[in-house]
Structures are given as C-alpha cells and as structure tokens.
FIKOL-496902 format. One record per residue (C-alpha): residue number from 0; x, z, y negated; residue in one letter; chain. Coordinates in Angstrom, 1 decimal, always signed. Layout:
N
{i->NUM u->X w->Z v->Y aa->A ch->A};
...
This chain:
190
{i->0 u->-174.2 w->+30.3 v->+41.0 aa->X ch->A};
{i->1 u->-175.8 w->+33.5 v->+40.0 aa->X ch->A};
{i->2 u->-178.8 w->+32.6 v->+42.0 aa->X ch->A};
{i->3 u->-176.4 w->+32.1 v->+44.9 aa->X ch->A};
{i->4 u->-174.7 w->+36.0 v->+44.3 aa->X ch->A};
{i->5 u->-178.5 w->+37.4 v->+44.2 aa->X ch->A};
{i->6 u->-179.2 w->+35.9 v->+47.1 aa->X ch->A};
{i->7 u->-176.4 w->+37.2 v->+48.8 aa->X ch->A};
{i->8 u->-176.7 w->+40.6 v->+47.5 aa->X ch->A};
{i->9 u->-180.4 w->+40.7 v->+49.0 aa->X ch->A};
{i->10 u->-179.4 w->+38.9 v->+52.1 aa->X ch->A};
{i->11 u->-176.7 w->+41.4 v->+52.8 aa->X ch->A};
{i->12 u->-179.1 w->+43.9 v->+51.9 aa->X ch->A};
{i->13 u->-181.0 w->+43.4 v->+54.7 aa->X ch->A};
{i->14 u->-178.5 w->+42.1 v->+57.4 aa->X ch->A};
{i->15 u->-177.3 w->+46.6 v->+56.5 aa->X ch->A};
{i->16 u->-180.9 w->+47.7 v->+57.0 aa->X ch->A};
{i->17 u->-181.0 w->+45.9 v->+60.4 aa->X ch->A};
{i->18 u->-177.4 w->+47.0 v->+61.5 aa->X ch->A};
{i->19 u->-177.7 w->+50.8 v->+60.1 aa->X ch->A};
{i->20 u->-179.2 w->+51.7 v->+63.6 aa->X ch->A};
{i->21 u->-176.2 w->+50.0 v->+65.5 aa->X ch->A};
{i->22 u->-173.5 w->+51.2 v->+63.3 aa->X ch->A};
{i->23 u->-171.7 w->+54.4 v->+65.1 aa->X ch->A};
{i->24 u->-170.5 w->+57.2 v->+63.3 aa->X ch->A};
{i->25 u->-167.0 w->+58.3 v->+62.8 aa->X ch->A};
{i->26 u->-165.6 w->+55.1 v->+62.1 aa->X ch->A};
{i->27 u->-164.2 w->+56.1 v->+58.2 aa->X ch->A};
{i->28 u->-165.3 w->+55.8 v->+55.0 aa->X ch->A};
{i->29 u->-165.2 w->+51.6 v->+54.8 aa->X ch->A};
{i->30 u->-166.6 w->+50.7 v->+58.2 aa->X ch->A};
{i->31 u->-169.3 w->+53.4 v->+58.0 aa->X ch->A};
{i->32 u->-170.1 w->+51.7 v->+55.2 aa->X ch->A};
{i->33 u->-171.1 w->+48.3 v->+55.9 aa->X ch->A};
{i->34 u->-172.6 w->+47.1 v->+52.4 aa->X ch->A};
{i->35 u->-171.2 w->+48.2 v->+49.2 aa->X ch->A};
{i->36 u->-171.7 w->+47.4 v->+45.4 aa->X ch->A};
{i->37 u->-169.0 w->+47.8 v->+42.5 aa->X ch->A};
{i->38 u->-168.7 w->+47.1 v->+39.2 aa->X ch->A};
{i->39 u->-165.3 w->+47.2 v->+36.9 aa->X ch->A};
{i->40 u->-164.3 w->+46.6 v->+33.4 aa->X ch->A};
{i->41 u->-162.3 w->+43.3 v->+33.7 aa->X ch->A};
{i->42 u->-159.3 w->+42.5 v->+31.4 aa->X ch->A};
{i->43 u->-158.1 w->+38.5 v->+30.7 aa->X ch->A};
{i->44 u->-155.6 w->+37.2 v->+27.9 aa->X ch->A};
{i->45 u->-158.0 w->+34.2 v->+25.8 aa->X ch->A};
{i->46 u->-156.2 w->+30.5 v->+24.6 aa->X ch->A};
{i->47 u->-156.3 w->+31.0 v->+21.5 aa->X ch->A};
{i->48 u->-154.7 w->+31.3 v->+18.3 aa->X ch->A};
{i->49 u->-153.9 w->+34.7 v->+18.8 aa->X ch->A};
{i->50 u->-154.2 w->+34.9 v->+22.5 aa->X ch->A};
{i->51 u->-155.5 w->+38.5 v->+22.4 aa->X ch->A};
{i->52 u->-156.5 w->+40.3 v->+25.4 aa->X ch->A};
{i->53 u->-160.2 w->+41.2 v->+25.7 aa->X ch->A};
{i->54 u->-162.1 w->+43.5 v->+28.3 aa->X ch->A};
{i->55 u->-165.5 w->+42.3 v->+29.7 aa->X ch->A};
{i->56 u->-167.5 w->+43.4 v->+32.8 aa->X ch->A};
{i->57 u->-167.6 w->+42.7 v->+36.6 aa->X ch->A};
{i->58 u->-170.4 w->+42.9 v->+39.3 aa->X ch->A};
{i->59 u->-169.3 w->+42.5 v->+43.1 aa->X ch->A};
{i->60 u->-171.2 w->+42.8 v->+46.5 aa->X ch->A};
{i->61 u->-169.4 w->+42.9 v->+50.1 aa->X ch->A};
{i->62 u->-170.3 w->+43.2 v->+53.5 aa->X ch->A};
{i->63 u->-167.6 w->+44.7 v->+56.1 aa->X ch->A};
{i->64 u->-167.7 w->+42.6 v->+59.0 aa->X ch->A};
{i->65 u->-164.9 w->+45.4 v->+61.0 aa->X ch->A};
{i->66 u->-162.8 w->+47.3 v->+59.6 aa->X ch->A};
{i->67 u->-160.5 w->+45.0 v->+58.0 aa->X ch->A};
{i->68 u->-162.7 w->+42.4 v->+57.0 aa->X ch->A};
{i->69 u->-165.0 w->+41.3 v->+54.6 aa->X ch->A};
{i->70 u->-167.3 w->+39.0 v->+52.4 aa->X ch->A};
{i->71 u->-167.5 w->+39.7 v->+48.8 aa->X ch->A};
{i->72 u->-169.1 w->+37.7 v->+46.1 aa->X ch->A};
{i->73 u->-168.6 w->+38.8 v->+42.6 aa->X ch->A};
{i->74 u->-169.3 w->+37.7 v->+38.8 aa->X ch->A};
{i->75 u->-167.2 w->+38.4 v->+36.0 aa->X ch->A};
{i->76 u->-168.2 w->+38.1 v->+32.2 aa->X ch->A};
{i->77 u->-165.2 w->+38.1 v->+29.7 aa->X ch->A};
{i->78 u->-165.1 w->+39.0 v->+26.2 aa->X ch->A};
{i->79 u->-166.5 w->+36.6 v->+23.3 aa->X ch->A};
{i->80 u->-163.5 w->+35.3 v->+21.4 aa->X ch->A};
{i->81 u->-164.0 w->+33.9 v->+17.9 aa->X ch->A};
{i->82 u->-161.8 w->+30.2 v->+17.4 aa->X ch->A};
{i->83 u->-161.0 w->+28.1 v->+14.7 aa->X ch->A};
{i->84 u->-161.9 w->+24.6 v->+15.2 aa->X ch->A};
{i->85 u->-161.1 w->+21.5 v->+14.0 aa->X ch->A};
{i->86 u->-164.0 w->+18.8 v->+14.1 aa->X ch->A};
{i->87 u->-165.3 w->+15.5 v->+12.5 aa->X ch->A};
{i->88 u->-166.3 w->+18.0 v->+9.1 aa->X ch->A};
{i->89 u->-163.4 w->+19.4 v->+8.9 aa->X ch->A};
{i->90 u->-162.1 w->+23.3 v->+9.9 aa->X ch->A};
{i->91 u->-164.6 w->+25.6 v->+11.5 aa->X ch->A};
{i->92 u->-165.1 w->+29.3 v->+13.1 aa->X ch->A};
{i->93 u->-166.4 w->+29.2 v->+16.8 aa->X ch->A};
{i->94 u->-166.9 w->+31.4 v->+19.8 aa->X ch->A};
{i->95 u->-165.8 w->+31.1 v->+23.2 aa->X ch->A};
{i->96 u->-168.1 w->+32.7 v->+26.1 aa->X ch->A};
{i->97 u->-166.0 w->+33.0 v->+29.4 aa->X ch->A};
{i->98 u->-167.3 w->+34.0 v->+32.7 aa->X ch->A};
{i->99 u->-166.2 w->+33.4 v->+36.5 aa->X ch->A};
{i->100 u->-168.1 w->+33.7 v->+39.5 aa->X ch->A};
{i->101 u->-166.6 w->+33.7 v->+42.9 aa->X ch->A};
{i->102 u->-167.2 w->+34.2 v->+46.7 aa->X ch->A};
{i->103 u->-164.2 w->+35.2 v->+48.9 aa->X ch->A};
{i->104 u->-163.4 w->+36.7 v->+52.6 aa->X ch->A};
{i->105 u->-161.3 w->+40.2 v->+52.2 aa->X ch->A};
{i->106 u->-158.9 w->+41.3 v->+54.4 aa->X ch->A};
{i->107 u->-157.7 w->+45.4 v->+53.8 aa->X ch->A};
{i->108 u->-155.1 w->+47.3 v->+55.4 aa->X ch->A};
{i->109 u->-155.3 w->+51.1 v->+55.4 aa->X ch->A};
{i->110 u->-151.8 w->+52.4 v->+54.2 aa->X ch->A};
{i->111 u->-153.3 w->+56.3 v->+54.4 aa->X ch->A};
{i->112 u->-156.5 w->+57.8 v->+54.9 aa->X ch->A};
{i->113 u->-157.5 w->+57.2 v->+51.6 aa->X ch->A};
{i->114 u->-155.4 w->+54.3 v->+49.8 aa->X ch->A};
{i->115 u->-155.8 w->+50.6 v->+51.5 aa->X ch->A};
{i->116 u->-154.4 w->+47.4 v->+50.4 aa->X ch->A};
{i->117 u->-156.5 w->+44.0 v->+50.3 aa->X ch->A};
{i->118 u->-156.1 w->+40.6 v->+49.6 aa->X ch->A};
{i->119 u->-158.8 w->+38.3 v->+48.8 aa->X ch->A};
{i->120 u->-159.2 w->+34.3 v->+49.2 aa->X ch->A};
{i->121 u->-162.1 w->+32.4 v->+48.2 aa->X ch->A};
{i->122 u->-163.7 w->+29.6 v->+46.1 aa->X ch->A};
{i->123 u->-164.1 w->+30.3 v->+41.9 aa->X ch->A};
{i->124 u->-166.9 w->+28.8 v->+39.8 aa->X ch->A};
{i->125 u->-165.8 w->+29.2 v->+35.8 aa->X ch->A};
{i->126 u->-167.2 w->+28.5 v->+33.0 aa->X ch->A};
{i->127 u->-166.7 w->+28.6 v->+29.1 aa->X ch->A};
{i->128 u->-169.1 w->+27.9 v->+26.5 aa->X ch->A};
{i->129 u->-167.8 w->+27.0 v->+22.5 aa->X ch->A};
{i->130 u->-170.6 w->+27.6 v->+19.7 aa->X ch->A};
{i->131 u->-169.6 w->+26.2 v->+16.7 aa->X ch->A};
{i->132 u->-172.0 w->+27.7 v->+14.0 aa->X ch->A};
{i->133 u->-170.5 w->+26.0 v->+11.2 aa->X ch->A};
{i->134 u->-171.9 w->+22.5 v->+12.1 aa->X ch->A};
{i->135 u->-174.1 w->+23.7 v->+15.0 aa->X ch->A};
{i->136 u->-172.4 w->+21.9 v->+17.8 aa->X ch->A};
{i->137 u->-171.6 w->+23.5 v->+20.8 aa->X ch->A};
{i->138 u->-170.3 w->+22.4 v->+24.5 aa->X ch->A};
{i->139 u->-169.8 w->+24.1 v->+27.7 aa->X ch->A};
{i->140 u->-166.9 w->+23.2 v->+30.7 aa->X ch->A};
{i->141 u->-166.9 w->+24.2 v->+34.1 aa->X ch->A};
{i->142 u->-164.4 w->+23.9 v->+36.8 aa->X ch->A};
{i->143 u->-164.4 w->+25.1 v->+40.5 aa->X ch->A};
{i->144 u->-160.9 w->+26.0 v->+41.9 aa->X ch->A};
{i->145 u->-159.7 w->+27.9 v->+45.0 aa->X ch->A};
{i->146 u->-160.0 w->+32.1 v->+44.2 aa->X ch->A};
{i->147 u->-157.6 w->+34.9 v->+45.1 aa->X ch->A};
{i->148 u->-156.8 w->+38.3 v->+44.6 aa->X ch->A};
{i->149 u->-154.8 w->+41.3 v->+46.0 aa->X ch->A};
{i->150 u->-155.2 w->+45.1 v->+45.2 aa->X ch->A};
{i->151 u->-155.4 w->+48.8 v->+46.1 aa->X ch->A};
{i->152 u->-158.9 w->+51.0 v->+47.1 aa->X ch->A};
{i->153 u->-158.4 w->+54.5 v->+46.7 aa->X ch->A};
{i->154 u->-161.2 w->+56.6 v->+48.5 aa->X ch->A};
{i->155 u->-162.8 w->+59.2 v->+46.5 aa->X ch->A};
{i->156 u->-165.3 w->+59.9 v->+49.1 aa->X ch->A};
{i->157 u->-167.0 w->+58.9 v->+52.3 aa->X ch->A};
{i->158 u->-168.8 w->+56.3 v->+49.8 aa->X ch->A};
{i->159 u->-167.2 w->+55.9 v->+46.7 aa->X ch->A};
{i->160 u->-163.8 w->+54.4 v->+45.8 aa->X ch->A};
{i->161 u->-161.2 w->+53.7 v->+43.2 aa->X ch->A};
{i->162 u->-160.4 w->+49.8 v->+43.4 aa->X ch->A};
{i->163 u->-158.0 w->+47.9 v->+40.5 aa->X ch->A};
{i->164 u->-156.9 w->+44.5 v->+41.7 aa->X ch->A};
{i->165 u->-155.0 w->+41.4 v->+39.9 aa->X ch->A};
{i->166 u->-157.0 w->+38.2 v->+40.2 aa->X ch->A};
{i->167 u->-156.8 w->+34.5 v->+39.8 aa->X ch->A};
{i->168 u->-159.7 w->+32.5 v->+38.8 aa->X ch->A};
{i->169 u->-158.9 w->+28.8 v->+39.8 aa->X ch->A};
{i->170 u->-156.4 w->+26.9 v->+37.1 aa->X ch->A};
{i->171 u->-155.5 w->+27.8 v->+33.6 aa->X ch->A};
{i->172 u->-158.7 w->+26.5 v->+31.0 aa->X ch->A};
{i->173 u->-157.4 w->+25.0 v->+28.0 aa->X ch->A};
{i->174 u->-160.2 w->+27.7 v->+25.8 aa->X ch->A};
{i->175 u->-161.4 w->+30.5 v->+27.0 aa->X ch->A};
{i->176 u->-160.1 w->+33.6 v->+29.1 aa->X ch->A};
{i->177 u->-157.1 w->+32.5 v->+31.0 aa->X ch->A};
{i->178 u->-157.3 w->+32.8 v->+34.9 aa->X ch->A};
{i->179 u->-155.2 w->+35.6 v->+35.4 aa->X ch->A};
{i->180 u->-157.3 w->+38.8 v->+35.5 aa->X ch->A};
{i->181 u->-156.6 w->+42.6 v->+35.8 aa->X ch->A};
{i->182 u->-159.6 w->+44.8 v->+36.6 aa->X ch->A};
{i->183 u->-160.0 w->+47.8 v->+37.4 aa->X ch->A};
{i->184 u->-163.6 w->+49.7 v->+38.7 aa->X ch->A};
{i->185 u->-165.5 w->+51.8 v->+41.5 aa->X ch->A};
{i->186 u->-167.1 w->+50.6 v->+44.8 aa->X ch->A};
{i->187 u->-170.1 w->+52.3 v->+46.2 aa->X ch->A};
{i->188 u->-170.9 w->+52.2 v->+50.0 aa->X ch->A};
{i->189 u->-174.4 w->+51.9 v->+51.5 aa->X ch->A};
C-alpha cells in the first residue's frame, strides 16, 4: 500500500506539472491549487487494558479534479501501545503498532470564503502488529474495510489551510487503535 500512495503522490505530481499551463487564474485558493500535500497529528483511543488515547502522525496527497472534488490518498501511523498478554508461558508485556492507509474521492463545499466543509468516502487498508518481547513471538493482522471522513478547511492563505476532520478506518480491530480517528493538521497547495 505505501508503494501504491508514492506512486500516486508522483503521478499526481506530474498530471499538476502538465495542467499548470491550463489552469486559469482567479478560480480561489483550492481550485487554483490543483495538487496539495498535508500532514496532521492524528489522535485514536487503543483496545486495551487501559484504552488510552495516543497521538501519531498523518501524510495525505489530493488532486482537485473542480472545485468540489477530489482524490486523496493518505497514511496514518498511530501511537505504539504497550499490552499485557497472556500466552502458552504464561503473562507477558507486548506492543501494538497501528497504522491505516487509505484512498478516498472528497467532495467540499465552501460555506465562506475561507471555511469549507468535506466529506470523504473511500477504501481503508489497516494494519496492527503485536511484539511480544517476553517470549519473542510476534504477529501482525490486516483488514480492508470501506473509509470515510467528514471535516472543516479553514484557508490561511491562497496555499495553506487549517483542516481537522473525524475519521473512520474500516471496523473496530480487536488490538490496536480503534477506528474512529480525530486529526487535526495543515494542507499545502501546489
């Protein structure tokens, strides 16, 4: 999957290089801007035994098709929570690793000149990986499950907004960050 979010990140990349001398002027700050990057600090609840909340980081890549929508592809990497675990030698500490990778169409609608809403529906790759020092065992699940999101943009600039948004990574794991998702970050246009 991450080779798939480079790939688009180049690819759109390029498809902007070859529309910059199309693209008309005077068209505000998101449709002027037809590629844009972003990253965030995302915030997920962990299954565990104390089900704290832990912040971890988000990457994301668009390309506005008009002025409402848009194809985004992002990754997200959640906090490492520590776990205990029972197994065949009896009680041990672990780690969970949680990250979530998706690719959705976006759909915004201004509500001012600067603040927009948006809604997002796509496809969600997660996965969560459990390191068991204690015994040196370790195993990974993965799930696909359908993606959405809704949120507000806040313009800052021509280029550079304010975005925080509430997501939903697929279905609840049973380890691992949970699938509901608060982030909060800045977009940059190109």
């Amino acid at each position: 999957m991450n080779k798939l979010l480079i790939a688009l990140a180049v690819g759109l990349t390029a498809i902007t290089s070859a529309q910059a001398q199309t693209t008309t002027n005077g068209l505000g700050p998101d449709w002027a801007s037809r590629t844009y990057l972003g990253v965030a600090v995302a915030g997920a609840e962990n299954r565990a035994a104390d089900d704290d909340w832990k912040a971890g980081g988000k990457v994301f890549a668009g390309y506005n098709v008009d002025q409402n929508w848009a194809l985004e592809a992002g990754y997200t990497r959640f906090g490492n929570e520590d776990v205990n675990v029972l197994s065949t030698s009896g009680f041990g500490q672990g780690e969970v690793k949680s990250s979530s990778s998706y690719v959705a169409a976006k759909y915004a609608v201004p509500l001012n000149e600067r603040l927009s809403a948006y809604g997002k529906l796509g496809v969600a790759r997660n996965e969560r990986k459990v390191n068991l020092p204690s015994n040196g065992a370790s195993y990974s699940d993965n799930d696909n499950g359908v993606y959405g999101a809704v949120g507000l943009q806040y313009a800052l600039g021509q280029n550079l907004s304010l975005v925080g948004e509430y997501e939903r990574y697929g279905k609840q794991p049973e380890i691992g960050a949970k699938a509901d998702v608060v982030s909060v970050g800045l977009k940059v246009g190109f």
